[in-house]
TORKOL-4160 file (C-alpha; in steps of 0.2 Angstrom, whole numbers, padded with zeros to 4 digits, m for minus):
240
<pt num="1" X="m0072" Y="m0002" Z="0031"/>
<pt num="2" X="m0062" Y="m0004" Z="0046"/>
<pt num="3" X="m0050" Y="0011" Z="0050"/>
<pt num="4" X="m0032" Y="0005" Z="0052"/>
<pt num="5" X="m0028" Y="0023" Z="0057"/>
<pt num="6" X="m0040" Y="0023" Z="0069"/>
<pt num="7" X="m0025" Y="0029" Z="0082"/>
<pt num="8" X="m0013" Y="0034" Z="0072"/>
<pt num="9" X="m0023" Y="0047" Z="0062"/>
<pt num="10" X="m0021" Y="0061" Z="0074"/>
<pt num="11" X="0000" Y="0063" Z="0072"/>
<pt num="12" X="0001" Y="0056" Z="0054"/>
<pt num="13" X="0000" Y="0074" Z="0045"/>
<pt num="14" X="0011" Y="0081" Z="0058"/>
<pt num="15" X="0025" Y="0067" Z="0057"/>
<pt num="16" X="0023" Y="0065" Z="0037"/>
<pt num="17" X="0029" Y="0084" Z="0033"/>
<pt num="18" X="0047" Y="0082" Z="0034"/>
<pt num="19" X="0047" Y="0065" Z="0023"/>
<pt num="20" X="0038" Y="0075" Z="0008"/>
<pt num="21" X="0048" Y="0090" Z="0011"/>
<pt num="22" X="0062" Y="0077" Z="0002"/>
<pt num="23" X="0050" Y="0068" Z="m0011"/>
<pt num="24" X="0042" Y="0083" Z="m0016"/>
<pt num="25" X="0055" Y="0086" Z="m0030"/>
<pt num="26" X="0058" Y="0066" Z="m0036"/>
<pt num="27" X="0039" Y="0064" Z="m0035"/>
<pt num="28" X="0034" Y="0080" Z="m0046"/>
<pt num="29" X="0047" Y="0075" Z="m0056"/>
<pt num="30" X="0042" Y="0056" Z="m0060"/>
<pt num="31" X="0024" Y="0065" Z="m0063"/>
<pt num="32" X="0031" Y="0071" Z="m0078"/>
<pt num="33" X="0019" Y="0064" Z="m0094"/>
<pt num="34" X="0001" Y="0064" Z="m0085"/>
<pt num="35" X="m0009" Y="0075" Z="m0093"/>
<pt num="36" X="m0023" Y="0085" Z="m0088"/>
<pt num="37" X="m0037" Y="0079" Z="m0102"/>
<pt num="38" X="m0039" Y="0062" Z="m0092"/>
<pt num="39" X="m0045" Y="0058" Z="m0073"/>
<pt num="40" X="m0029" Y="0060" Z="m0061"/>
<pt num="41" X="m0031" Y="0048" Z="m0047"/>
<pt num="42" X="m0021" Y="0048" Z="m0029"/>
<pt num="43" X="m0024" Y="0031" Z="m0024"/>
<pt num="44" X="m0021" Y="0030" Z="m0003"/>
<pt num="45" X="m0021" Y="0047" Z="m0003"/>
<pt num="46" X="m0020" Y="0051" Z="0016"/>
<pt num="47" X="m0021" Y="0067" Z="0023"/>
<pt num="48" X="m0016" Y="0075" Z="0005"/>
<pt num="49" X="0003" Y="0078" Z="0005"/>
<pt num="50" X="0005" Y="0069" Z="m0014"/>
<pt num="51" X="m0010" Y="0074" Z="m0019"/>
<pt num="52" X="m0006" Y="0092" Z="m0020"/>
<pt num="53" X="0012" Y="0089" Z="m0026"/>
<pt num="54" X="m0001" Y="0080" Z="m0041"/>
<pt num="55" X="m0012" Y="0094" Z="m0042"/>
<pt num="56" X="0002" Y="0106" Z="m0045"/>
<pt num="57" X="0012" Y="0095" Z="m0057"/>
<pt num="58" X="m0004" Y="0096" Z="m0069"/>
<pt num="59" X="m0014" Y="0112" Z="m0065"/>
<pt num="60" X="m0028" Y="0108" Z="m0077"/>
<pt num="61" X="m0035" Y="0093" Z="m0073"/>
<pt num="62" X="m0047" Y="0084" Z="m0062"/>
<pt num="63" X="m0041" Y="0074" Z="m0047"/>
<pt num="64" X="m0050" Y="0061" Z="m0038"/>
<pt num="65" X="m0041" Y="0055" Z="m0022"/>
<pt num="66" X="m0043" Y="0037" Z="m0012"/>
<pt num="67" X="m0044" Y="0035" Z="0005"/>
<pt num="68" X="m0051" Y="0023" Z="0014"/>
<pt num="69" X="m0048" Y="0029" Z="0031"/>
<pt num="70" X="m0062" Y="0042" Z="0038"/>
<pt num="71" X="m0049" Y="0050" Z="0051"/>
<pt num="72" X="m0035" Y="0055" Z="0038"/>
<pt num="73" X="m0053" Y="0059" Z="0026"/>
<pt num="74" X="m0056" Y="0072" Z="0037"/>
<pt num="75" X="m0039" Y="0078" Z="0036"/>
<pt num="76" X="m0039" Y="0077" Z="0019"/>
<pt num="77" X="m0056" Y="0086" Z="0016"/>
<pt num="78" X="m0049" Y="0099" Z="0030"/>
<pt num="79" X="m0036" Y="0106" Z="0021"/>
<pt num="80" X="m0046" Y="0106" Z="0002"/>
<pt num="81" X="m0058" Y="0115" Z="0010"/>
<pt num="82" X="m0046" Y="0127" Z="0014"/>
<pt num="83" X="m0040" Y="0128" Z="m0002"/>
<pt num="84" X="m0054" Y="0137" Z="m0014"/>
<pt num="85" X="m0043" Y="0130" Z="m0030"/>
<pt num="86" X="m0043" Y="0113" Z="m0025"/>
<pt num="87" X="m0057" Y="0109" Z="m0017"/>
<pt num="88" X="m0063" Y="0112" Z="m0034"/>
<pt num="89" X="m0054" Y="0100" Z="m0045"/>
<pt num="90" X="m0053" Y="0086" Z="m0031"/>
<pt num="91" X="m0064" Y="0073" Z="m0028"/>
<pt num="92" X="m0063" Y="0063" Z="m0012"/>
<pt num="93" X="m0069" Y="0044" Z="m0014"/>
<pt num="94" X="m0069" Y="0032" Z="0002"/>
<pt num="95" X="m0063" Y="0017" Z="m0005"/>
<pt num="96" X="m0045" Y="0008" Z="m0007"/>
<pt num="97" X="m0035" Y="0002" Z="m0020"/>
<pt num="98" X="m0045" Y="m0014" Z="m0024"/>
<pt num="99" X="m0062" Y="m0008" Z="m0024"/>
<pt num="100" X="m0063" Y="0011" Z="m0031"/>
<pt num="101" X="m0073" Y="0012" Z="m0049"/>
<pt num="102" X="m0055" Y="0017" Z="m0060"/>
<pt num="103" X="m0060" Y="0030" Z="m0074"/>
<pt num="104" X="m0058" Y="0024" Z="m0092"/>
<pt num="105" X="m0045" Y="0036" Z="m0094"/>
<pt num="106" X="m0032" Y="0040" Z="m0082"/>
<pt num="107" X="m0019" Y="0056" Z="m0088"/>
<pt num="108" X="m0008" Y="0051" Z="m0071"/>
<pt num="109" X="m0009" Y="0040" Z="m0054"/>
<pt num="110" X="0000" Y="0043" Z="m0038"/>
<pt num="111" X="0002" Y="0028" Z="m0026"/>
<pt num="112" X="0014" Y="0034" Z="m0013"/>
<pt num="113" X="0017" Y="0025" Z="0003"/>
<pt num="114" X="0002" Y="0011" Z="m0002"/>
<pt num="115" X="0008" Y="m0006" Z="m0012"/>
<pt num="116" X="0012" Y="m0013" Z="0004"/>
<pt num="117" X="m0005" Y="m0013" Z="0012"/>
<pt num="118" X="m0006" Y="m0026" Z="m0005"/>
<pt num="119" X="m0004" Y="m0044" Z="m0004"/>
<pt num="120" X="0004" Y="m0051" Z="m0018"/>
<pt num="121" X="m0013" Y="m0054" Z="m0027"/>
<pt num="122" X="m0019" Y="m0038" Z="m0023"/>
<pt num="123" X="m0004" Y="m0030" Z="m0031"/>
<pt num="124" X="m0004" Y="m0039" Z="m0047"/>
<pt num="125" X="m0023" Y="m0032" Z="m0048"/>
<pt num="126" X="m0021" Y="m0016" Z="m0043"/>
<pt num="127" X="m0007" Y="m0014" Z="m0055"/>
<pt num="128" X="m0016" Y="m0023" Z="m0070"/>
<pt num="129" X="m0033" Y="m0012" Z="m0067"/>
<pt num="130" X="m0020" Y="0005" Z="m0068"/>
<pt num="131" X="m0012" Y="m0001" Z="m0083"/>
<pt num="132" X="m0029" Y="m0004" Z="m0092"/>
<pt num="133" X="m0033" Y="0013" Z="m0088"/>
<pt num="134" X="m0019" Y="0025" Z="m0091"/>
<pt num="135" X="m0017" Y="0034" Z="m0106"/>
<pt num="136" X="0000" Y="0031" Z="m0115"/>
<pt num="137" X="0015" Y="0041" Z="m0108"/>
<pt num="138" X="0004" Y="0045" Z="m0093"/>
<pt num="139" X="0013" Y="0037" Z="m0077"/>
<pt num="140" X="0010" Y="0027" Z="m0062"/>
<pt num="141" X="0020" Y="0035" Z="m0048"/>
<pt num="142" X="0022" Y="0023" Z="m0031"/>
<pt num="143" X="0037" Y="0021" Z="m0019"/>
<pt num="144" X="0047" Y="0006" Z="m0013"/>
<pt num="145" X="0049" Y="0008" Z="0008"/>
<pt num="146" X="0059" Y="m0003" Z="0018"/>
<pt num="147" X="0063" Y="m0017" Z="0021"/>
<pt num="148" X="0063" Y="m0026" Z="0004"/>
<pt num="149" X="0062" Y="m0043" Z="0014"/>
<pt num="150" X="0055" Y="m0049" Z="0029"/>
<pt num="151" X="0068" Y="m0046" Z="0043"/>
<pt num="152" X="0070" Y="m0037" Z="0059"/>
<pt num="153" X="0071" Y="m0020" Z="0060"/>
<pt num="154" X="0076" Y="m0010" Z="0076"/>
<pt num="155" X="0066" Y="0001" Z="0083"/>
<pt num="156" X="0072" Y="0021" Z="0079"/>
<pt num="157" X="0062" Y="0039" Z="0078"/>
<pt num="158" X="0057" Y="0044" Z="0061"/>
<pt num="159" X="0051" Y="0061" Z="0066"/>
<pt num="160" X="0049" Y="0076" Z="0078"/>
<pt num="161" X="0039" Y="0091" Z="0074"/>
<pt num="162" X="0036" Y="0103" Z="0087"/>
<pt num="163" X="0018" Y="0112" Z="0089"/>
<pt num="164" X="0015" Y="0126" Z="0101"/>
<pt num="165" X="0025" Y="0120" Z="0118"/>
<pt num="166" X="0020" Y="0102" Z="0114"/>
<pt num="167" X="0034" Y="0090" Z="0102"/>
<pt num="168" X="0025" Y="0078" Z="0094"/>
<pt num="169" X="0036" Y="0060" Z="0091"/>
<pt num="170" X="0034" Y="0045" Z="0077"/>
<pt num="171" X="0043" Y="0031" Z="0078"/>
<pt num="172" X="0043" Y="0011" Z="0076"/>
<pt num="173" X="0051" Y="m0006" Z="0074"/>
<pt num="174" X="0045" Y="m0020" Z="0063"/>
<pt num="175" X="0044" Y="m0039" Z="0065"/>
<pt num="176" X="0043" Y="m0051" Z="0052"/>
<pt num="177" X="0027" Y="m0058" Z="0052"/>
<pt num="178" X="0023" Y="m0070" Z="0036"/>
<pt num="179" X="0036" Y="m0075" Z="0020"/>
<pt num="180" X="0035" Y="m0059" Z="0012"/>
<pt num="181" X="0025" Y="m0049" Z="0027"/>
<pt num="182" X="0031" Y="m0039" Z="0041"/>
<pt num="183" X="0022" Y="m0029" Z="0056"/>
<pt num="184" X="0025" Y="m0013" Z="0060"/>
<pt num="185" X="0024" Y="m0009" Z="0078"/>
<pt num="186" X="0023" Y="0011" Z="0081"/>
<pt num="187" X="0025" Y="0022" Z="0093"/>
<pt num="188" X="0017" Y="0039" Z="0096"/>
<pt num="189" X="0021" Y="0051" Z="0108"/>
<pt num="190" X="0017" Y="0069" Z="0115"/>
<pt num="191" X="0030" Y="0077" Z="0124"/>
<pt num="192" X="0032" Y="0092" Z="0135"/>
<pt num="193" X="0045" Y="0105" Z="0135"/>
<pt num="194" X="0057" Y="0097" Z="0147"/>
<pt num="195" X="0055" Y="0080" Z="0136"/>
<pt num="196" X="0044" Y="0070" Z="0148"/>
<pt num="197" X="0032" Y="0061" Z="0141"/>
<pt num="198" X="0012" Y="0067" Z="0142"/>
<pt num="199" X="0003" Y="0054" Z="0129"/>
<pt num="200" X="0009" Y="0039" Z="0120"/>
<pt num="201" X="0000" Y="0030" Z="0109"/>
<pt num="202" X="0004" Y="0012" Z="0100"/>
<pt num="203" X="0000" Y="0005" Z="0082"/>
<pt num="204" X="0002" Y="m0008" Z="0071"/>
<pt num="205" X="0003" Y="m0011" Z="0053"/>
<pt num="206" X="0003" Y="m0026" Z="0042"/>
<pt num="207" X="0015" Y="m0023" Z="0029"/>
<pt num="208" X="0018" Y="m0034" Z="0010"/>
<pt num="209" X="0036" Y="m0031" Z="0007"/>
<pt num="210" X="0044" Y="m0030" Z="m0010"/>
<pt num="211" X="0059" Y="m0032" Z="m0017"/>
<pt num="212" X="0064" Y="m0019" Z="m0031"/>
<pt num="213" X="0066" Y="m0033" Z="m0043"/>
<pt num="214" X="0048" Y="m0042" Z="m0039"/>
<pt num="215" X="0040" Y="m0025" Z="m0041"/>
<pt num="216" X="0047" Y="m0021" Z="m0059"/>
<pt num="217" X="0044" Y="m0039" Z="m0064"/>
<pt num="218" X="0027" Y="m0036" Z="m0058"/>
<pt num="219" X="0024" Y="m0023" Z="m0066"/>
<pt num="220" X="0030" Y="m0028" Z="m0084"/>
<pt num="221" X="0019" Y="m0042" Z="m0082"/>
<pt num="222" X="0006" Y="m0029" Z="m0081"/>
<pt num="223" X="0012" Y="m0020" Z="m0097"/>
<pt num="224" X="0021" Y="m0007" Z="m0090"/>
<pt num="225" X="0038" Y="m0002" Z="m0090"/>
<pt num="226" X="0046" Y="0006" Z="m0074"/>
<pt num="227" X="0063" Y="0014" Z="m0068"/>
<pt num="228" X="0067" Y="0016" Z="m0050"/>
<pt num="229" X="0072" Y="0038" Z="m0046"/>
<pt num="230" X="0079" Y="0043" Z="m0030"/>
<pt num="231" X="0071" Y="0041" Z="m0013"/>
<pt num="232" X="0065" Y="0024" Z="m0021"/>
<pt num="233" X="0051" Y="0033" Z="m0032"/>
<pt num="234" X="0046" Y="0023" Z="m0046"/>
<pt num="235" X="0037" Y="0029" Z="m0059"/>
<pt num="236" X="0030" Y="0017" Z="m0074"/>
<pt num="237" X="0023" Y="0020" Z="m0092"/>
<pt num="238" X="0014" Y="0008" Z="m0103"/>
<pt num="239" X="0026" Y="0000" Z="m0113"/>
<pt num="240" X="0024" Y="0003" Z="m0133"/>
């Protein structure tokens, strides 16, 4: 597998923190239902942010998490290593949405920040082989990030975090790049105490856009019913 964070892996932790400061309490609350008798599975998992908010929402179950990247693996493993509770209950599986062996049963699946790696093929499957899976009232938590269509969009700072005497910056633009596709082109930065600029790094990402309304059409032709929550977390059940 060819690792699309490669570059960005080293700030992605550091610049994700403040975003799941906010989704921490939409995203444990659409977690409400999995249970812990059934696999729990973070597909995308990334350096573990959701996956310990999932973790805590059901304290009594087993987790596997997904990530096909090996630099936010490491992370990932880092940190549960750290963690004597949870690198107990955690598995770690290099593999993405598409190709990871799904358990019979799933009590819960988190998807955060993910669907649009998908194309639209990709995204009916994965959201078919999820709702074969999960257990009834147990739900499938994803997110909805902008742009809904594919337009132009400026570039602005998403993030500073300051480390030691060091701020570390993330920030981007994104093209349009295909009929339903954008590219995200970001921007990475190290900056000093008076501001200048010591390291910058570039990325870019290919990115499926989704309208609200294709997503929960998409997923009812999957069998599964979802509501849209604040900060544009979704969270779907099998429907009776």
């Amino acid at each position: 597998m060819s690792d699309e964070y490669r570059i960005s892996g080293e700030y992605l932790h550091l610049l994700s923190e403040p975003a799941w400061q906010a989704l921490r309490t939409p995203v444990a609350e659409a977690l409400r239902g999995a249970v812990g008798d059934a696999i729990l599975l973070d597909v995308g998992a990334g350096s573990g942010l959701g996956t310990e908010v999932l973790a805590a929402a059901v304290p009594d179950g087993d987790l596997i998490a997904v990530e096909p990247s090996p630099v936010l693996r490491a992370v990932l493993l880092a940190r549960l290593a750290a963690r004597a509770v949870l690198r107990q209950r955690i598995t770690v599986v290099a593999a993405d949405a598409l190709g990871v062996d799904l358990p019979a049963r799933l009590g819960g699946v988190l998807a955060m920040n993910m669907i649009g790696h998908l194309d639209p093929d990709g995204r009916r499957a994965f959201l078919r082989r999820v709702a074969g899976s999960l257990v009834p009232d147990a739900p499938l938590v994803l997110n909805l990030q902008p742009p809904a269509e594919p337009t132009a969009v400026p570039f602005s700072v998403f993030a500073t975090v300051r480390v030691g005497r060091y701020t570390y910056e993330g920030g981007g633009a994104a093209e349009p790049s295909g009929p339903d596709s954008v590219t995200w082109r970001m921007r990475y930065r190290v900056l000093d105490v008076d501001g200048a600029a010591l390291r910058e790094d570039h990325a870019d990402y290919h990115w499926h856009v989704i309208p609200a309304k294709v997503l929960l059409a998409e997923l009812a032709e999957a069998g599964l019913a979802g509501e849209i929550g604040p900060l544009d977390v979704v969270r779907a059940v099998r429907q009776p």
